[in-house]
N, C-alpha and C positions, 0 to 999 in steps of 0.2 A: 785516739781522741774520741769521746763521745756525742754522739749528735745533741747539737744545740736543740731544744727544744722551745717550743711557741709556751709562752708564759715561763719562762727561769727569769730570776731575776738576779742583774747581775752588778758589780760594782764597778764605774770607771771613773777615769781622770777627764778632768777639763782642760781646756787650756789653761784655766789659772790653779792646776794642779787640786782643786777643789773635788772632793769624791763626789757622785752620783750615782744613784742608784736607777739602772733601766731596768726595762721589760721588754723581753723578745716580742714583739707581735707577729713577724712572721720569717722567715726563712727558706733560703732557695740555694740552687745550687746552679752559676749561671758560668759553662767553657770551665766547667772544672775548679771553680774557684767557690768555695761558701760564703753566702752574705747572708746580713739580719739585717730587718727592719726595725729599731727599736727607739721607744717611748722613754721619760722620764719618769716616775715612779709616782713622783708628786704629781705631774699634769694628771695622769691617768686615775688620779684617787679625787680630781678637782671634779664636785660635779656640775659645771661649766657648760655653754652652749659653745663655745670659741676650741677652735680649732686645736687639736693639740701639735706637738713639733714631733713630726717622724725622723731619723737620724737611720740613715745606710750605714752599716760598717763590713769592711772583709774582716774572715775569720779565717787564721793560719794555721798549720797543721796540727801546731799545737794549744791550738780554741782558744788565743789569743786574740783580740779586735784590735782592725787597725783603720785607719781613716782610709777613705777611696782619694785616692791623690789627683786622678786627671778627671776632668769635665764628661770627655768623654766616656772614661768609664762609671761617673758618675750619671750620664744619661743614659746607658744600658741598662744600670742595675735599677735604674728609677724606673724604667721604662718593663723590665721584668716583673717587678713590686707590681706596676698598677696592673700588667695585662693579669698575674696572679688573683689578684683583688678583686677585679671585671669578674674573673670562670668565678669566684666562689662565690656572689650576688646571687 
């Protein structure tokens, strides 16, 4: 698989099977497991003062995105993102 990159832009499904188009913003690699950080395509084109929605996903061996299933690995991976965010200020 090839490494995900900061700015690919990528196509996924919604819950209502609806396509969207993200943007990597950032990517780590956290106990061996690859995650993204990634934006909506249209939020990030808005030029808006309001918050945009970040969205974590795993990515599997084969660069596949998948939803982070438990709380708590969704507050590691969260918790990864922002210490990442903090070093590069």
């Amino acid at each position: 698989m090839e490494k995900i990159e900061v700015g690919e832009i990528f196509t996924i499904s919604d819950e209502n099977n609806e396509e969207q188009e993200v943007e990597v913003l950032a990517a780590l690699n956290l106990d061996g497991t690859d995650y993204v950080a990634v934006s909506f395509v249209d939020d990030l084109q808005e030029d808006t003062e309001e918050d945009i929605d970040i969205f974590f996903l795993k990515v599997d061996e084969d660069g596949d995105f998948s939803a982070i299933e438990t709380d708590e690995e969704f507050d590691k991976v969260s918790a990864a993102f922002d210490e990442m965010m903090d070093e590069e200020e």
